[in-house]
C-alpha positions as CSV (number, residue, x, y, z in Angstrom):
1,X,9.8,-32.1,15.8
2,X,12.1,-30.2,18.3
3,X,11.5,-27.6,20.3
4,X,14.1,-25.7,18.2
5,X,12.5,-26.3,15.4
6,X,9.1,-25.5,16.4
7,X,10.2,-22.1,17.5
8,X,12.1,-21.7,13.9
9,X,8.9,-21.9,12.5
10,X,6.9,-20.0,14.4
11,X,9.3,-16.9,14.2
12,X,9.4,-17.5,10.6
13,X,6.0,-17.6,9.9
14,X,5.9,-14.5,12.1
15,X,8.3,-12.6,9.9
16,X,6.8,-13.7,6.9
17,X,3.4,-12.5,8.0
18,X,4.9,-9.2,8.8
19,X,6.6,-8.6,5.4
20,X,3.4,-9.4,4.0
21,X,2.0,-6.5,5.6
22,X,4.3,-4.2,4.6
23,X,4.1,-4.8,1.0
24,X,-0.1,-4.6,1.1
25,X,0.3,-1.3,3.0
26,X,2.8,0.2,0.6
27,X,0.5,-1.0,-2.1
28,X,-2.3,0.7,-0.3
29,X,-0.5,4.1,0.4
30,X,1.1,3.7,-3.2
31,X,-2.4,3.8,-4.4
32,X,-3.6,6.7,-2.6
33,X,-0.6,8.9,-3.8
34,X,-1.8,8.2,-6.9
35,X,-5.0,9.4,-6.8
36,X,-4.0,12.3,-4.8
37,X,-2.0,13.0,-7.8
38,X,-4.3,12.6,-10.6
39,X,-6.1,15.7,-11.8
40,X,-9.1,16.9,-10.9
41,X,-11.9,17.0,-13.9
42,X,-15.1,18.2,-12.3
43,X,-12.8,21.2,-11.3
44,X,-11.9,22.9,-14.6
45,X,-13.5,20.8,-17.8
46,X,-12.1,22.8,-20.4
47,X,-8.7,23.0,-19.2
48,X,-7.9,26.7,-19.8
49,X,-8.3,27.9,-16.7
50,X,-11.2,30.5,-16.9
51,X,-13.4,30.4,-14.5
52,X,-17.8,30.4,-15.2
């Protein structure tokens, strides 16, 4: 193997690890907004509003 080649690899398997982060971090932010979204149920139960 060349040294051409050698670098081809290495600076693909450098981008490739690098796109793999992305996608687990947008994943892992995706998630969050999620829950961040998600109602609360501890905070009102009954849904109506009133409070106790």
């Amino acid at each position: 193997m060349s040294y051409v080649d050698a670098g081809y690899a290495v600076g693909l398997s450098v981008l490739a690890a690098y796109a793999l982060g992305l996608v687990v971090r947008r994943r892992s932010l995706a998630r969050r907004v999620e829950v961040r979204r998600a109602p609360s149920h501890d905070s009102d139960p009954r849904g109506d509003g009133a409070s106790r």
